[in-house]
mmCIF file of the N, C-alpha and C atoms, coordinates in Angstrom:
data_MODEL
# 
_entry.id   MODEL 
# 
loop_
_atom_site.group_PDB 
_atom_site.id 
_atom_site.type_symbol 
_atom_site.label_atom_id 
_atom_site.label_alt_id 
_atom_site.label_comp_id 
_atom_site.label_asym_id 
_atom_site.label_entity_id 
_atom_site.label_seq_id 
_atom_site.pdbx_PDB_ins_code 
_atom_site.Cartn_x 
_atom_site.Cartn_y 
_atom_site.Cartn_z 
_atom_site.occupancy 
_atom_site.B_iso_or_equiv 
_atom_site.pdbx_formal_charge 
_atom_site.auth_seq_id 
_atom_site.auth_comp_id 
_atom_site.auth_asym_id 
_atom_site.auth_atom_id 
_atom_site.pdbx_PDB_model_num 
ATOM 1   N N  . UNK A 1 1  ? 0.836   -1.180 0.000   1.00 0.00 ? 1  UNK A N  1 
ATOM 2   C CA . UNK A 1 1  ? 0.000   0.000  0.000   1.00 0.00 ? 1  UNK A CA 1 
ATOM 3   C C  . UNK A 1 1  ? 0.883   1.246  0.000   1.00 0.00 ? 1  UNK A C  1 
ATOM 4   N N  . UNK A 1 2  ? 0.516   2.197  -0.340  1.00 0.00 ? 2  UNK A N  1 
ATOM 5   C CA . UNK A 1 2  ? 1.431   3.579  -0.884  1.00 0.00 ? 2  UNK A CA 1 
ATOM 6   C C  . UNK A 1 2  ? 1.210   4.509  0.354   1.00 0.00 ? 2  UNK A C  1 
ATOM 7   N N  . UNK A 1 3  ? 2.074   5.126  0.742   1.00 0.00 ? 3  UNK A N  1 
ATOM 8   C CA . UNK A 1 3  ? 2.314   6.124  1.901   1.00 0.00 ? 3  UNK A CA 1 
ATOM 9   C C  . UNK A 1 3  ? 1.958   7.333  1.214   1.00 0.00 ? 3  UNK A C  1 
ATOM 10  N N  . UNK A 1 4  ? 1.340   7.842  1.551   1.00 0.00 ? 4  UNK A N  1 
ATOM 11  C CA . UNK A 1 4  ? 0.601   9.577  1.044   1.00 0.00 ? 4  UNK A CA 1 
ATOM 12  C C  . UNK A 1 4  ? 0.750   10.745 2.181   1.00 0.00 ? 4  UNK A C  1 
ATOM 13  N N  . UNK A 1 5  ? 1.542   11.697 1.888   1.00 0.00 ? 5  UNK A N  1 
ATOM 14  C CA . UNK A 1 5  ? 1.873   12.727 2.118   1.00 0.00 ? 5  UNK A CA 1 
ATOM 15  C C  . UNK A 1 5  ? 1.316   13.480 2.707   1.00 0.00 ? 5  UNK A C  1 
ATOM 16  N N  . UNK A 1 6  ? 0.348   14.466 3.646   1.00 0.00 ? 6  UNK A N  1 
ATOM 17  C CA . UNK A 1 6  ? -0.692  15.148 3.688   1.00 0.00 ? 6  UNK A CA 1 
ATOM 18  C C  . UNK A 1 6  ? -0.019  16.511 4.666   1.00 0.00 ? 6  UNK A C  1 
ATOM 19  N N  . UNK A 1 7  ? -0.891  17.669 4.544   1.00 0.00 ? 7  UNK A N  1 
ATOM 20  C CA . UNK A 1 7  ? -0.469  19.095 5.208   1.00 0.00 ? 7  UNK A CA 1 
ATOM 21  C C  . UNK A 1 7  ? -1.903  19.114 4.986   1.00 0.00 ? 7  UNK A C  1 
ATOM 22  N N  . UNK A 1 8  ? -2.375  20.188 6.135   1.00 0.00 ? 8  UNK A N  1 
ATOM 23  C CA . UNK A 1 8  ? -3.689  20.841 6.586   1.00 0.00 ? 8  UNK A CA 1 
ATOM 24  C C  . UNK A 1 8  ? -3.445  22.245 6.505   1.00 0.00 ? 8  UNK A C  1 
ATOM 25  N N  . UNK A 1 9  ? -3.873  22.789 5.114   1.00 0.00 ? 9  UNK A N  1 
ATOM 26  C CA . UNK A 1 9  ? -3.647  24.574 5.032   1.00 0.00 ? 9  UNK A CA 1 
ATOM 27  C C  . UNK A 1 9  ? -3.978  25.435 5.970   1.00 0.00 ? 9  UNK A C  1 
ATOM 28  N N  . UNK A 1 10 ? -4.884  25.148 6.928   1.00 0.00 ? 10 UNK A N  1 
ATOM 29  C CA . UNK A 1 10 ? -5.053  25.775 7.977   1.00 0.00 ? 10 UNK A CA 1 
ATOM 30  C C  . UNK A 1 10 ? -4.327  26.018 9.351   1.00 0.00 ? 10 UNK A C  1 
ATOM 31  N N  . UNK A 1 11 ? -3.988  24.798 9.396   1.00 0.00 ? 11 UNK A N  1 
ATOM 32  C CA . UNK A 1 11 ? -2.822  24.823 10.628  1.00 0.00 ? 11 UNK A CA 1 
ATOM 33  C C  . UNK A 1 11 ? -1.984  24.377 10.839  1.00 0.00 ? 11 UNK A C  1 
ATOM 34  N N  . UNK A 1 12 ? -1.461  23.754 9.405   1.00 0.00 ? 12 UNK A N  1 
ATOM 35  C CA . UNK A 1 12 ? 0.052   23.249 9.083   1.00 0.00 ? 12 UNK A CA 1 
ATOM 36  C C  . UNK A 1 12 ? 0.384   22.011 9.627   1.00 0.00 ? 12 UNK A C  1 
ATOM 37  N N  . UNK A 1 13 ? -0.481  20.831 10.235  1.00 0.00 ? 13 UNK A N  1 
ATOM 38  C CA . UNK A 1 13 ? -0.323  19.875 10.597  1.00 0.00 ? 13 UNK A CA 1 
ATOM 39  C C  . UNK A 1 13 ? 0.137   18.539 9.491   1.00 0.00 ? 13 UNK A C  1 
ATOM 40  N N  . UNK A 1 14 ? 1.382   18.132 9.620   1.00 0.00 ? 14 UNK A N  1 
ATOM 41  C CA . UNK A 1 14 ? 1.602   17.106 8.734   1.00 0.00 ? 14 UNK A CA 1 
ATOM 42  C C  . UNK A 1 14 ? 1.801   15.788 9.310   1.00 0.00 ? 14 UNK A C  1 
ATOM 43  N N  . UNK A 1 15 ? 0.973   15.000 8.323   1.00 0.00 ? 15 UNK A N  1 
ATOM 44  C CA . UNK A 1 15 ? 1.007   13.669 8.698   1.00 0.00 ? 15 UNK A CA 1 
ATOM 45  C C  . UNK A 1 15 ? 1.300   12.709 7.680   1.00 0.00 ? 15 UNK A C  1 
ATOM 46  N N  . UNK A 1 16 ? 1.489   11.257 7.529   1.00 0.00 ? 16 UNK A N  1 
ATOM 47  C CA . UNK A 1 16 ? 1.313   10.628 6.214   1.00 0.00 ? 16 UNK A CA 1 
ATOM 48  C C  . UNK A 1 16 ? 0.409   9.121  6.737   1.00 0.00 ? 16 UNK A C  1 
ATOM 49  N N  . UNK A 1 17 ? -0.231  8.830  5.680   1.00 0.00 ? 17 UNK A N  1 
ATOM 50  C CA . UNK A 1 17 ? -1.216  7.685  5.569   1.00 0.00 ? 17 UNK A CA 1 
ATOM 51  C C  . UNK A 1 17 ? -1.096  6.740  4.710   1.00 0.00 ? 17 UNK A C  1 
ATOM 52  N N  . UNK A 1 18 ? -0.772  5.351  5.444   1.00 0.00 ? 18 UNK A N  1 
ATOM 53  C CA . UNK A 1 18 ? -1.035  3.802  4.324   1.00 0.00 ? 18 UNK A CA 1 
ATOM 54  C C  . UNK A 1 18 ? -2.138  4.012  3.729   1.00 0.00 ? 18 UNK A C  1 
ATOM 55  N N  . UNK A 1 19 ? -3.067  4.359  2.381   1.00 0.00 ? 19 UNK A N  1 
ATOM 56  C CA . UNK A 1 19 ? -3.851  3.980  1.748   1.00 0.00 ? 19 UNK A CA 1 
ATOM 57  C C  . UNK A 1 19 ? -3.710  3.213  0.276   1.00 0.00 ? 19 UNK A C  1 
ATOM 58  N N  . UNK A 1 20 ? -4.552  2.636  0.002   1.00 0.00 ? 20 UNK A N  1 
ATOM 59  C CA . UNK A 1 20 ? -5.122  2.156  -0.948  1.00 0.00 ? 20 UNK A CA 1 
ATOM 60  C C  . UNK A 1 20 ? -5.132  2.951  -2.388  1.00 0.00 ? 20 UNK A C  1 
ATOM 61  N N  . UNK A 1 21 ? -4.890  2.554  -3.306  1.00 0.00 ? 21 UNK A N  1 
ATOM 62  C CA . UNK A 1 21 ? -4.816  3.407  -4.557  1.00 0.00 ? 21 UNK A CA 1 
ATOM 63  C C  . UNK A 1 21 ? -6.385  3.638  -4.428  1.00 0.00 ? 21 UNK A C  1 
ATOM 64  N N  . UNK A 1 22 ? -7.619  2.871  -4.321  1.00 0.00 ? 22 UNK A N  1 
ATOM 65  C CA . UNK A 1 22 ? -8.907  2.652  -4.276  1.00 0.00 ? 22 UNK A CA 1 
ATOM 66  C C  . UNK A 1 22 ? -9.575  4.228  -3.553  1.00 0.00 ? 22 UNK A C  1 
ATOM 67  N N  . UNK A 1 23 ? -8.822  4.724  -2.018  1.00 0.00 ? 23 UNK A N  1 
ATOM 68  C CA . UNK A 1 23 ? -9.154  5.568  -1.018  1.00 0.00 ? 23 UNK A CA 1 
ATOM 69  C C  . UNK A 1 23 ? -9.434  6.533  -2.149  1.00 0.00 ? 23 UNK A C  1 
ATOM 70  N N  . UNK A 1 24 ? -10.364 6.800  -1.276  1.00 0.00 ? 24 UNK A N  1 
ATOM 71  C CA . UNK A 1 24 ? -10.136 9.026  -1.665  1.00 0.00 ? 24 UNK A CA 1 
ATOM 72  C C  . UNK A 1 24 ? -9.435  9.642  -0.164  1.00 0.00 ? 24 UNK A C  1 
ATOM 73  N N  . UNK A 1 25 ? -9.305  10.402 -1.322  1.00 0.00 ? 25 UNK A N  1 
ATOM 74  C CA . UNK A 1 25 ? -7.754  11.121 -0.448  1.00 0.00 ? 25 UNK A CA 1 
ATOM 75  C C  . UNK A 1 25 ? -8.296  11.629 0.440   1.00 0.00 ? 25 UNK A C  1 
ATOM 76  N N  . UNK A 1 26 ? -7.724  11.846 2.008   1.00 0.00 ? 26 UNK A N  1 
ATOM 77  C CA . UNK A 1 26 ? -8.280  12.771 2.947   1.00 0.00 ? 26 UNK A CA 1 
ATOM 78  C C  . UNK A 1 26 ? -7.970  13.809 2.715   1.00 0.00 ? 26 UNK A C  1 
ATOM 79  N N  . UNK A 1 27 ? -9.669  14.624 3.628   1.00 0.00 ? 27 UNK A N  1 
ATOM 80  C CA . UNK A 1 27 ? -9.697  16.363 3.269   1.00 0.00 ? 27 UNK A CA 1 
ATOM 81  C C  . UNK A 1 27 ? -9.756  17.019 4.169   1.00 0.00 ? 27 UNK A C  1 
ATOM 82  N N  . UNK A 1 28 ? -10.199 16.648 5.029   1.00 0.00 ? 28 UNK A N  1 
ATOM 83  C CA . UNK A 1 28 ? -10.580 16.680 7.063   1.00 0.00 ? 28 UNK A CA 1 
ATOM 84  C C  . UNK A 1 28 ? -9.391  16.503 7.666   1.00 0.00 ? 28 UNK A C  1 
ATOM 85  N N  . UNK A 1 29 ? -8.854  17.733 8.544   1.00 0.00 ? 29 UNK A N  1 
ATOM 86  C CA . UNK A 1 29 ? -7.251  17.682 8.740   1.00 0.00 ? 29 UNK A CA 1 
ATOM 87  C C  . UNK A 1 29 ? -7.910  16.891 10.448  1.00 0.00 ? 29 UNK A C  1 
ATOM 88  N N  . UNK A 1 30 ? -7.286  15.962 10.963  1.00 0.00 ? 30 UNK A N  1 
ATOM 89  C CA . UNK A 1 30 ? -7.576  14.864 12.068  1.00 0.00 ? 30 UNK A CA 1 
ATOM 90  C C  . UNK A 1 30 ? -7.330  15.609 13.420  1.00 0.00 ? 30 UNK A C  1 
ATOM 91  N N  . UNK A 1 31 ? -6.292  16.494 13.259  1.00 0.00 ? 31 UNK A N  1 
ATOM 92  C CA . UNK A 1 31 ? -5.536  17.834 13.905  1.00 0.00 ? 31 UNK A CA 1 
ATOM 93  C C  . UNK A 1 31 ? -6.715  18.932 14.670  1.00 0.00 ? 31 UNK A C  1 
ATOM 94  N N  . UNK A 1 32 ? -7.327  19.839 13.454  1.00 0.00 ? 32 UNK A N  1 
ATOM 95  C CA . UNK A 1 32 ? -8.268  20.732 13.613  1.00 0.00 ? 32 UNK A CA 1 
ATOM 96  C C  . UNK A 1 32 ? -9.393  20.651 13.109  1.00 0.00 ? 32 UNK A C  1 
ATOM 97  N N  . UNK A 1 33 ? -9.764  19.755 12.729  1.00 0.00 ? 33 UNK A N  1 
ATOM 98  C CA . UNK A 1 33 ? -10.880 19.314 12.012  1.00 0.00 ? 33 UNK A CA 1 
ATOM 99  C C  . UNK A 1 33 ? -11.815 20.284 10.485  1.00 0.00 ? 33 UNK A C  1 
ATOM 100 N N  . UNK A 1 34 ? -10.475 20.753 10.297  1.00 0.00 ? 34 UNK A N  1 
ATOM 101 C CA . UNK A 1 34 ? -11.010 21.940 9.318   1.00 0.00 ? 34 UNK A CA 1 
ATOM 102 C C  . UNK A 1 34 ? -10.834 20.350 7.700   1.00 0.00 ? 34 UNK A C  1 
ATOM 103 N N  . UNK A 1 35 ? -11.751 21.037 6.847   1.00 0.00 ? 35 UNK A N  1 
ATOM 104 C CA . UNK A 1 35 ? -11.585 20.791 5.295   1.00 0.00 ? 35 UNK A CA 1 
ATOM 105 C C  . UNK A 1 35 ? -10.248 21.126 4.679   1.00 0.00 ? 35 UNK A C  1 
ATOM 106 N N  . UNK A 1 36 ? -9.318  21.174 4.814   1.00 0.00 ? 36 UNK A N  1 
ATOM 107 C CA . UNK A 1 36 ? -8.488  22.190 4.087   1.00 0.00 ? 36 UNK A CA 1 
ATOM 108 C C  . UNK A 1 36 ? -7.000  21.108 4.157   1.00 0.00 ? 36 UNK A C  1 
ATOM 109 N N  . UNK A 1 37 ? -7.173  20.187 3.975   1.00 0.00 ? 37 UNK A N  1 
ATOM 110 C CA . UNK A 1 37 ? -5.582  18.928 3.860   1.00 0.00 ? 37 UNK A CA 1 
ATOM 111 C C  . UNK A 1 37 ? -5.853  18.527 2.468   1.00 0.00 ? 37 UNK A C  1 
ATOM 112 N N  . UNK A 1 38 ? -4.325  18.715 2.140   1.00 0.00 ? 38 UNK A N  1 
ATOM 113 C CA . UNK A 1 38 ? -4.084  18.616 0.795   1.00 0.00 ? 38 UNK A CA 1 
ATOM 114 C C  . UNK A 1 38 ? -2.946  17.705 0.535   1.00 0.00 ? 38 UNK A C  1 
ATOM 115 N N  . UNK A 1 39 ? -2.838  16.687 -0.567  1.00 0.00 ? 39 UNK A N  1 
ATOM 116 C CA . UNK A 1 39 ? -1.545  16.022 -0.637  1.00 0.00 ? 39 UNK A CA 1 
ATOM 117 C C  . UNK A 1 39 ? 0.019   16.931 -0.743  1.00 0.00 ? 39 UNK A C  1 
ATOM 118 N N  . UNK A 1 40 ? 0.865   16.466 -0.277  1.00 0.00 ? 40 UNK A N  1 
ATOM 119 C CA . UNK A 1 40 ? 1.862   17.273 -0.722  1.00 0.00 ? 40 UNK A CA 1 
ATOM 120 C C  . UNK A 1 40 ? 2.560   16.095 -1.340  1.00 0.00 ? 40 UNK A C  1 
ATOM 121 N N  . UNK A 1 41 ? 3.173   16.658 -2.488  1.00 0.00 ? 41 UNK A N  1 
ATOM 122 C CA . UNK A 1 41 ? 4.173   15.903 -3.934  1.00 0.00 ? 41 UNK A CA 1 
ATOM 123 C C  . UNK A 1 41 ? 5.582   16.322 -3.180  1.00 0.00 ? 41 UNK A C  1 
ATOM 124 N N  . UNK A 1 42 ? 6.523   15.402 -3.411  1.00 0.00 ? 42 UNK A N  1 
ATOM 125 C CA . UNK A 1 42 ? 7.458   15.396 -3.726  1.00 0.00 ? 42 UNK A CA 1 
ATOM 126 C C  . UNK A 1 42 ? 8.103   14.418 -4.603  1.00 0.00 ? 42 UNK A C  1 
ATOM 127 N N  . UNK A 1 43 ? 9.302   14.970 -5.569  1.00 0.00 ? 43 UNK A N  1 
ATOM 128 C CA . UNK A 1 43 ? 10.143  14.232 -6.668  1.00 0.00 ? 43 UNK A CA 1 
ATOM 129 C C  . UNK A 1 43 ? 10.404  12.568 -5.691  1.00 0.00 ? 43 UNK A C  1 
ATOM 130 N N  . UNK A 1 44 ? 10.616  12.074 -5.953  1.00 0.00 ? 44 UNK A N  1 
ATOM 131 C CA . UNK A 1 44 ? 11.111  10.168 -5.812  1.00 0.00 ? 44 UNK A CA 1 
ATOM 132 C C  . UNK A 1 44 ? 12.718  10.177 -6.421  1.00 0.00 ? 44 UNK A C  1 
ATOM 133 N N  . UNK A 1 45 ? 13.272  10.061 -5.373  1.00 0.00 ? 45 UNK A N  1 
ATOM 134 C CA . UNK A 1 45 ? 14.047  9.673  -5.783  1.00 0.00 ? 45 UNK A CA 1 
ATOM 135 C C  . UNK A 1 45 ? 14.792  8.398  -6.607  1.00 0.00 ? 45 UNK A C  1 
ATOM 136 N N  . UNK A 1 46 ? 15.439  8.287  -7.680  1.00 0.00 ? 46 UNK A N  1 
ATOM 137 C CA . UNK A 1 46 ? 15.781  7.630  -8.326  1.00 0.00 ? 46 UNK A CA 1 
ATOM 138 C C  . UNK A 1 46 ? 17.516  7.061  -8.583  1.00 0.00 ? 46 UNK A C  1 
ATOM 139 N N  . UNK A 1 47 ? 17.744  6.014  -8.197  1.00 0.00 ? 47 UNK A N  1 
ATOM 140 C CA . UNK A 1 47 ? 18.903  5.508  -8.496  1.00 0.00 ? 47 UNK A CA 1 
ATOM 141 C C  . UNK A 1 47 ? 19.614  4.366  -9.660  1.00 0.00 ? 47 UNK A C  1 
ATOM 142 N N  . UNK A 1 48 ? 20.095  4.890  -10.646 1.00 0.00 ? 48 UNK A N  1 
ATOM 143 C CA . UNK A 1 48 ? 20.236  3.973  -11.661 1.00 0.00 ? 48 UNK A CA 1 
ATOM 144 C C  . UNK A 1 48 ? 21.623  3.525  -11.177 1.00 0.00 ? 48 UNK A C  1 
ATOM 145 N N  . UNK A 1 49 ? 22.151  1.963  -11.789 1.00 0.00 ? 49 UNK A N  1 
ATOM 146 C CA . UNK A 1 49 ? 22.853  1.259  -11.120 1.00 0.00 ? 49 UNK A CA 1 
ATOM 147 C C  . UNK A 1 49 ? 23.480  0.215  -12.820 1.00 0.00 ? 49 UNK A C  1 
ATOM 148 N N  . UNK A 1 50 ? 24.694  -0.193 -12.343 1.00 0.00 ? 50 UNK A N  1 
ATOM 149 C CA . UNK A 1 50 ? 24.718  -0.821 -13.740 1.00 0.00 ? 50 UNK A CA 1 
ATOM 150 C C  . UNK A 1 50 ? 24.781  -0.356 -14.729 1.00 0.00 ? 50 UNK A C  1 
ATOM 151 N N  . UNK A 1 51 ? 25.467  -0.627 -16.223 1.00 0.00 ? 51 UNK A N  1 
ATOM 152 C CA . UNK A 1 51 ? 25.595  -0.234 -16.956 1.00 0.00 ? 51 UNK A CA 1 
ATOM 153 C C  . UNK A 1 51 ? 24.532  -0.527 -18.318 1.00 0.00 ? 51 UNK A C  1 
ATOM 154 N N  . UNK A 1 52 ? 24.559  0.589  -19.472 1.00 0.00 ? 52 UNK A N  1 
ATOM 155 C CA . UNK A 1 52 ? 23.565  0.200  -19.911 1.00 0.00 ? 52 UNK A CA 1 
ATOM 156 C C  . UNK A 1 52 ? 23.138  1.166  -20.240 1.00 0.00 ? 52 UNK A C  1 
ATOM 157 N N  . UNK A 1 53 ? 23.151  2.684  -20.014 1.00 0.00 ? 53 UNK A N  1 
ATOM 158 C CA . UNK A 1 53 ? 22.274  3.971  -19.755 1.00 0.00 ? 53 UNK A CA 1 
ATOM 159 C C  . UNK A 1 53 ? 22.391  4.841  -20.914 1.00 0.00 ? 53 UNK A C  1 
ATOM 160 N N  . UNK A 1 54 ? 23.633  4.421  -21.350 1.00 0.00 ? 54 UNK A N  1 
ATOM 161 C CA . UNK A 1 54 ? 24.185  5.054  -22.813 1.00 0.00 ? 54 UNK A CA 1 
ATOM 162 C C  . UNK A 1 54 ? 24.384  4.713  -24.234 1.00 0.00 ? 54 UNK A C  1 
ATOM 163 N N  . UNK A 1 55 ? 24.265  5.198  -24.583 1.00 0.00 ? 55 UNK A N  1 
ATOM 164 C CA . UNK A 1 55 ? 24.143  4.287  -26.562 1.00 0.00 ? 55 UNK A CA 1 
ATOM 165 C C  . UNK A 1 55 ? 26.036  3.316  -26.794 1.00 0.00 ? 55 UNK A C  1 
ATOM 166 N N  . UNK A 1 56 ? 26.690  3.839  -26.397 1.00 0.00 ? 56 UNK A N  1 
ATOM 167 C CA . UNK A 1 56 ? 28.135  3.221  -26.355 1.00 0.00 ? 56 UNK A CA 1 
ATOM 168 C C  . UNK A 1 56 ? 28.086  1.962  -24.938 1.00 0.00 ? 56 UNK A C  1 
ATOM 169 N N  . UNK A 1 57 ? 27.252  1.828  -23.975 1.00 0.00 ? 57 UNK A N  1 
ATOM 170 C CA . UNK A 1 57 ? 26.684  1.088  -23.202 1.00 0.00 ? 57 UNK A CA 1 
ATOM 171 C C  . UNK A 1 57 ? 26.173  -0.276 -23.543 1.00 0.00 ? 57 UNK A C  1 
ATOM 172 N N  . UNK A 1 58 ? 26.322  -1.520 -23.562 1.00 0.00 ? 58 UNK A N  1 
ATOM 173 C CA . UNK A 1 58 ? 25.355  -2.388 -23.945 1.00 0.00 ? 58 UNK A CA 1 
ATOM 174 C C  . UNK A 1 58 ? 25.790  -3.545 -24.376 1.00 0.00 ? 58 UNK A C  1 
ATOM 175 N N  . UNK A 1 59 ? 25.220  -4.152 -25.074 1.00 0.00 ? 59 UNK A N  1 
ATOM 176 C CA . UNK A 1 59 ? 25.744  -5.870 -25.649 1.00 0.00 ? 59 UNK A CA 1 
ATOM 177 C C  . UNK A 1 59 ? 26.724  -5.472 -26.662 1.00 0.00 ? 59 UNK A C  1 
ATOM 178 N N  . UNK A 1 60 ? 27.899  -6.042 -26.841 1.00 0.00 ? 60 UNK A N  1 
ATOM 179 C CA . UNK A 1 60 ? 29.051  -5.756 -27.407 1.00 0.00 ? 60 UNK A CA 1 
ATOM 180 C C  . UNK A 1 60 ? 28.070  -6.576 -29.005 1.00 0.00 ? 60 UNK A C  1 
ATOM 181 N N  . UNK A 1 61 ? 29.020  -6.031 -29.898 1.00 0.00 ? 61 UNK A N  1 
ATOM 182 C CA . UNK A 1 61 ? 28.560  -7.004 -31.563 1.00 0.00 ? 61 UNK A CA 1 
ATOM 183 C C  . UNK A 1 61 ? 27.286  -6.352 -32.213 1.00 0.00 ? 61 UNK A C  1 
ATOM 184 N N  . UNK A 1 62 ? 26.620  -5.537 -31.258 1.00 0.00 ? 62 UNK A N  1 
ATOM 185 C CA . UNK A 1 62 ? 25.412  -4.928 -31.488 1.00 0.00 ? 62 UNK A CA 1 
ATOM 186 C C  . UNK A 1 62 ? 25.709  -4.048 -32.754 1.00 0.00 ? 62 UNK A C  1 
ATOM 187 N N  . UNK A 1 63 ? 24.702  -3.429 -33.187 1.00 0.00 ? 63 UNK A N  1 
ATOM 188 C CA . UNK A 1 63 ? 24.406  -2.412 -34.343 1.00 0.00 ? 63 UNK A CA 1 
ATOM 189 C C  . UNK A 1 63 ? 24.044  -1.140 -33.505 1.00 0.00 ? 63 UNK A C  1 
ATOM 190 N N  . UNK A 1 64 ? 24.380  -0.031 -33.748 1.00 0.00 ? 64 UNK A N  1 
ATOM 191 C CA . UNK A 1 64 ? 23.715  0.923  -32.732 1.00 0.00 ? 64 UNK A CA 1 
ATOM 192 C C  . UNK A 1 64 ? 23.050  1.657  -33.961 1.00 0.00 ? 64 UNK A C  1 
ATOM 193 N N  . UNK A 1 65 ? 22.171  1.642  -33.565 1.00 0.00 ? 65 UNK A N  1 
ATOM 194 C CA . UNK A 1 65 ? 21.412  2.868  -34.844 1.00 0.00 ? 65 UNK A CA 1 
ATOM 195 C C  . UNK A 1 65 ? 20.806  4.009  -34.564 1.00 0.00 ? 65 UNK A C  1 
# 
């Protein structure tokens, strides 16, 4: 299950939640009970590993086109 991000515009309370791709997202900050929690995004980090990434990279004998 995916960990989701959340901030409450009203009073800045951050939390994060196991849900379900299925959920709807919470909107009701649990904090102050106001409407106003919104997901917050951040980039994912990514680590490439191994070779392979570059056109001179790859199965030797190949054709590169």
């Amino acid at each position: 299950m995916p960990t989701y991000h959340y901030r409450c515009k009203n009073c800045g309370y951050d939390f994060t939640e196991h849900q379900s791709f299925d959920d709807d997202p919470i909107t009701v900050c649990p904090e102050c009970g106001e409407a106003q929690v919104r997901k917050v995004f951040s980039a994912v980090p990514v680590t490439f590993k191994g070779s392979g990434f570059y056109r001179t990279d790859g199965a030797s004998g190949g054709s590169t086109k």
